[in-house]
C-alpha positions in Angstrom: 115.6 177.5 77.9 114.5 174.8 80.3 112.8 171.6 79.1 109.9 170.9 81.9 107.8 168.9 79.1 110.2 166.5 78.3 110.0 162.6 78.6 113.1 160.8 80.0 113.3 159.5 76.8 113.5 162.6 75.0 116.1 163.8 77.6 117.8 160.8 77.1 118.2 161.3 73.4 119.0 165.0 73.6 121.9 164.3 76.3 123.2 161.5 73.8 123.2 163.5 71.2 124.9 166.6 72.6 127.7 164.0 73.9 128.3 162.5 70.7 127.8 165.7 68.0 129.9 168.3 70.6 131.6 166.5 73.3 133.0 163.5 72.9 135.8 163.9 70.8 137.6 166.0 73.2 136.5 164.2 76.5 137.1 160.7 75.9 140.8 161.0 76.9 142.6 157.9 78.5 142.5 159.7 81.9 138.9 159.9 81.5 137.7 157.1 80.4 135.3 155.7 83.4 134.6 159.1 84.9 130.7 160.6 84.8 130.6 163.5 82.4 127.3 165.6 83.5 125.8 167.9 80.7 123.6 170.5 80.9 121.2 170.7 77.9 120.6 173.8 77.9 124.0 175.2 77.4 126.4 172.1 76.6 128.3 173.0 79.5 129.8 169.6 81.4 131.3 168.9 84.7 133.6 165.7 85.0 134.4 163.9 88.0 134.7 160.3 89.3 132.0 161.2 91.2 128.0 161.7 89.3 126.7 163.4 92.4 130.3 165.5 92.4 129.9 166.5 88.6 126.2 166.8 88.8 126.6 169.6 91.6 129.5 171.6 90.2 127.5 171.7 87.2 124.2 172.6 88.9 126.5 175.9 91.2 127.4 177.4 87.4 123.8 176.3 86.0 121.3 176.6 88.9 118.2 175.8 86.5 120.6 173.0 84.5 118.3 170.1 82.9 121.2 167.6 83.5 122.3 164.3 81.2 124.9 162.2 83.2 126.5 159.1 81.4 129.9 156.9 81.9 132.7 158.6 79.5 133.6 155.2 77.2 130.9 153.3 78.6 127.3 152.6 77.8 126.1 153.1 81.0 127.0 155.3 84.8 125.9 151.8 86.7 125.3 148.4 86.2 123.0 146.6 88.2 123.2 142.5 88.0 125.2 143.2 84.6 128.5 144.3 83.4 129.6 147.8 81.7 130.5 147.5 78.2 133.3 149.6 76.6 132.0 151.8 73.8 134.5 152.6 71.1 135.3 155.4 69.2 
């Protein structure tokens, strides 16, 4: 199933929510924390790597068609632009 009618917003919300229901209890490990975690929402499957365009293209040579959600592991953003990265906790 691919998702061509969805907002960013709604892609947003459905990556979220993937991370947090099926993911994130097992990924947010202390080696982890502050790599990019890139989902696909299709399938749930992820790629991690300290690099988004690393994960994102792993994930896109199992998943050609993969609508992708990339976020920070333990952060609430991948980048911060003229602002600081804050910490999310478990």
């Amino acid at each position: 199933m691919t998702h061509p009618t969805l907002s960013r917003e709604e892609i947003s919300q459905l990556g979220k929510e993937i991370y947090q229901q099926r993911i994130r209890d097992h990924i947010e490990t202390a080696e982890n924390i502050g790599k990019i975690i890139a989902i696909d929402l299709d399938t749930g499957e992820y790629e991690v790597d300290q690099d988004l365009l690393a994960a994102c293209h792993r994930l896109q040579e199992r998943q050609p068609n993969a609508v992708t959600w990339a976020e920070r592991i333990g952060y609430d953003a991948v980048y911060a632009i003229g602002g600081t990265l804050l910490r999310t906790t478990l």
